[in-house]
C-alpha positions in Angstrom: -108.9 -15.4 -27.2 -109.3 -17.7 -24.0 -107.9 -20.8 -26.4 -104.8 -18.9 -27.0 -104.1 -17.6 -23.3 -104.8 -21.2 -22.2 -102.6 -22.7 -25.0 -99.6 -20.1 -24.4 -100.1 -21.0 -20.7 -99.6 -24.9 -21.6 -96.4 -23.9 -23.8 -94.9 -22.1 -20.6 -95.6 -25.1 -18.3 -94.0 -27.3 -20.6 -91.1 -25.9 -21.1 -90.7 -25.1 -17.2 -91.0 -28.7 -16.8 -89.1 -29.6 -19.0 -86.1 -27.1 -17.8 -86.8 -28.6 -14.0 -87.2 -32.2 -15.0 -84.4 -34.1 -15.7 -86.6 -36.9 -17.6 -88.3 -34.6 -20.1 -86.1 -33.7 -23.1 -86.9 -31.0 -25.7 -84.5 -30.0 -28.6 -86.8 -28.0 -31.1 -87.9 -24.6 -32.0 -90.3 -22.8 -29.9 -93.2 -23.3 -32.4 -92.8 -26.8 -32.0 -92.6 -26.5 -28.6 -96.3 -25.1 -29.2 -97.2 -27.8 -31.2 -96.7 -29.8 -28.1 -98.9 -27.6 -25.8 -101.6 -28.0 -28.7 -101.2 -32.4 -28.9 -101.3 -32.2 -24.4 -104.6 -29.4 -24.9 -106.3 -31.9 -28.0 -105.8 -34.9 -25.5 -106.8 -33.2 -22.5 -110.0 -32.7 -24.5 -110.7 -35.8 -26.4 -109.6 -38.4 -24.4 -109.7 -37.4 -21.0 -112.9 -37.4 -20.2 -113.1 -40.8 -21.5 -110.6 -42.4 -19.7 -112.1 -40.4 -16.6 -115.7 -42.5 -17.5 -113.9 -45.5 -17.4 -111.7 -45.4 -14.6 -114.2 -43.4 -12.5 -113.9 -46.3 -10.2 -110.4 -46.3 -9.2 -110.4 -42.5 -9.1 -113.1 -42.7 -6.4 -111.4 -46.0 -4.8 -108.0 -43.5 -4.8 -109.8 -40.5 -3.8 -108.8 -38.4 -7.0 -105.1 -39.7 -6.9 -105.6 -42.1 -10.0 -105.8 -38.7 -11.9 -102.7 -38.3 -11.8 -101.9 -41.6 -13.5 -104.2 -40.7 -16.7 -102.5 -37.4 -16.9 -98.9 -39.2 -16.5 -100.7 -41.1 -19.4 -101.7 -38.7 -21.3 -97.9 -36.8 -21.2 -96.1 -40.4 -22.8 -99.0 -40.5 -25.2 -98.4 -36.8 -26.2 -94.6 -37.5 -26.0 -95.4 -41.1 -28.7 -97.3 -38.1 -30.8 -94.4 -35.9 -31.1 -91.7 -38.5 -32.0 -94.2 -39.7 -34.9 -94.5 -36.3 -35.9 -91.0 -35.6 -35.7 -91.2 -33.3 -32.7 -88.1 -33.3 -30.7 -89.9 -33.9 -27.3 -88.7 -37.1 -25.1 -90.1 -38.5 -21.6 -87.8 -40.9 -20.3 -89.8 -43.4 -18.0 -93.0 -43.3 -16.8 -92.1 -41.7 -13.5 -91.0 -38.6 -15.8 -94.0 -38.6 -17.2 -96.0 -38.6 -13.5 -94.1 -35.5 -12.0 -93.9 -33.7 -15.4 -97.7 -34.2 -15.5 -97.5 -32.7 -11.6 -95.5 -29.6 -12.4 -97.3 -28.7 -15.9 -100.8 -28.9 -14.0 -99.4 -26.8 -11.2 -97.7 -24.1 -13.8 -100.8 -23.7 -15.7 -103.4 -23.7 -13.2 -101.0 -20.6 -11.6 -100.7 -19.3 -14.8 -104.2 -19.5 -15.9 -105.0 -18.0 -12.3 -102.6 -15.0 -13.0 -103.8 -14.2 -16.7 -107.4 -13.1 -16.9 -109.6 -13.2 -20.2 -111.8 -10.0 -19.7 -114.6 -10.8 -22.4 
């Protein structure tokens, strides 16, 4: 049940970023609109704590702000994902990709902070 809140949370950030950013562009159905919330959750998993190990460096060098490259990263890599699946989902540049990363982690940590899991 918490994968679901926490994936339906994702969705809703999205699409809030994507209505608020002019640089992220989205002409699909809402499932597909999940099936980008589910590619940004799977990479948030997989890879990010990988790239985290690598660049732990620069992230302590930067204080925590390099995070906020990998997750700019990690939106243009779900965004490559979603064209080669056909999604409709487009980030225009990289700086896109850095404040959409901004506004989704801000939406779903509020999100997530507003909807409780009582298990």
């Amino acid at each position: 049940m918490k994968f679901l809140i926490r994936w339906g949370c994702n969705a809703l950030a999205i699409y809030a970023a994507i209505k608020l950013l002019p640089g992220l562009t989205f002409t699909g159905a809402w499932w597909q609109l999940c099936l980008v919330a589910l590619i940004l959750g799977l990479l948030n998993a997989l890879v990010r704590p990988l790239l985290e190990f690598l660049t732990c460096p620069l992230i302590l060098l930067t204080l925590g702000l390099f995070v906020l490259v990998i997750n700019a990263m990690l939106l243009l890599f779900t965004s490559a994902i979603a064209n080669a699946l056909d999604i409709p989902f487009h980030i225009a540049s990289f700086w896109s990709a850095f404040w959409g990363a901004l506004v989704i982690s801000i939406i779903s940590s509020l999100l997530s902070l507003l909807v409780t899991d009582d298990e």
